[in-house]
C-alpha positions as CSV (number, residue, x, y, z in Angstrom):
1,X,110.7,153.4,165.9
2,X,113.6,152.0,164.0
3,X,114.0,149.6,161.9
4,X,117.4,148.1,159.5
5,X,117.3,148.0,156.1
6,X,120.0,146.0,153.5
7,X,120.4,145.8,149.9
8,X,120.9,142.7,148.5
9,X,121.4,141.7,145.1
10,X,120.4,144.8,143.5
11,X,122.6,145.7,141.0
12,X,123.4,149.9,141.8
13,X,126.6,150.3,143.8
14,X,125.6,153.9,145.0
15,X,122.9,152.1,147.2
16,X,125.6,150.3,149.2
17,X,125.6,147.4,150.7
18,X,126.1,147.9,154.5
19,X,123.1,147.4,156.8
20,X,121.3,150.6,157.7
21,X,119.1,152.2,160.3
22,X,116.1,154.9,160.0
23,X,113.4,155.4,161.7
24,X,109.6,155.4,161.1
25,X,106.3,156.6,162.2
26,X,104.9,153.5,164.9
27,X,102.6,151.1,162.6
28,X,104.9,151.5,159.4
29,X,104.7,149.2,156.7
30,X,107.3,147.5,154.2
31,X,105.4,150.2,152.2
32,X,106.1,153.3,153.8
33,X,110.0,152.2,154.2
34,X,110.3,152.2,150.4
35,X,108.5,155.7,150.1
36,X,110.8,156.9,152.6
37,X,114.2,155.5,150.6
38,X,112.7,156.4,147.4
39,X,112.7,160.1,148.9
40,X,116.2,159.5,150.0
41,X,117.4,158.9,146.6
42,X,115.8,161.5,145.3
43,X,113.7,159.1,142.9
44,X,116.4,157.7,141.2
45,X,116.4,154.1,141.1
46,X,113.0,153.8,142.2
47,X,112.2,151.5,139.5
48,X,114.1,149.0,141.4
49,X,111.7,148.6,144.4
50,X,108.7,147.5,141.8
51,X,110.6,144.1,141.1
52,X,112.6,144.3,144.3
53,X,111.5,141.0,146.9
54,X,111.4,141.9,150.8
55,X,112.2,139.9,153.7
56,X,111.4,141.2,157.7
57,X,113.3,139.0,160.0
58,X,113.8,136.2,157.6
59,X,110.3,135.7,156.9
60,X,109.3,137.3,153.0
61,X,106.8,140.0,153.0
62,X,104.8,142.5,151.2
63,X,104.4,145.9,150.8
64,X,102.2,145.9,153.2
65,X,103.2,143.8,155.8
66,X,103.7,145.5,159.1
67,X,106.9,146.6,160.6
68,X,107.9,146.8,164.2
69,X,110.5,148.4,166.6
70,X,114.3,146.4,165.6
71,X,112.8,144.8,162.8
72,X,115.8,143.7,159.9
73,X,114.4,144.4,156.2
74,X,116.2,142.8,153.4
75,X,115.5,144.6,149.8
76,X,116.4,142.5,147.2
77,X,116.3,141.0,143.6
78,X,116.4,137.7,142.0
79,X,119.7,137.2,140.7
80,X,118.8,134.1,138.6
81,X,116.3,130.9,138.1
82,X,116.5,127.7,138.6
């Protein structure tokens, strides 16, 4: 199936910031996204996705939340308090 991923608010320009696709194995989780981009950066950065927040179609979620076929993911960080 496949899903769309976006960066937002994370602070490492060689991530980008345009919306992308990839698939996954049917019954994927927010989870098994983040061990498939963590590959795709070769472990660099991964740090990032242990404080990083997650959003599937506007609703937040966890690592362990499942995703479906079309599904929008948005991988971000708190950019300040209030």
């Amino acid at each position: 199936m496949k899903v769309k991923y976006k960066y937002i608010g994370i602070p490492i320009p060689s991530l980008g910031r345009e919306t992308k696709e990839v698939a996954l194995e049917a019954n994927a989780t927010v989870n098994d996204l983040l061990i498939l981009l963590e590959r795709d950066i070769n472990g660099q950065h991964k740090d990032i996705f242990k404080t990083a927040n997650f959003l599937v179609n506007n609703s937040r979620a966890s690592l362990d939340t499942p995703l479906s076929k079309g599904d929008m993911i948005w991988i971000f960080t708190v950019l300040g308090g209030g």
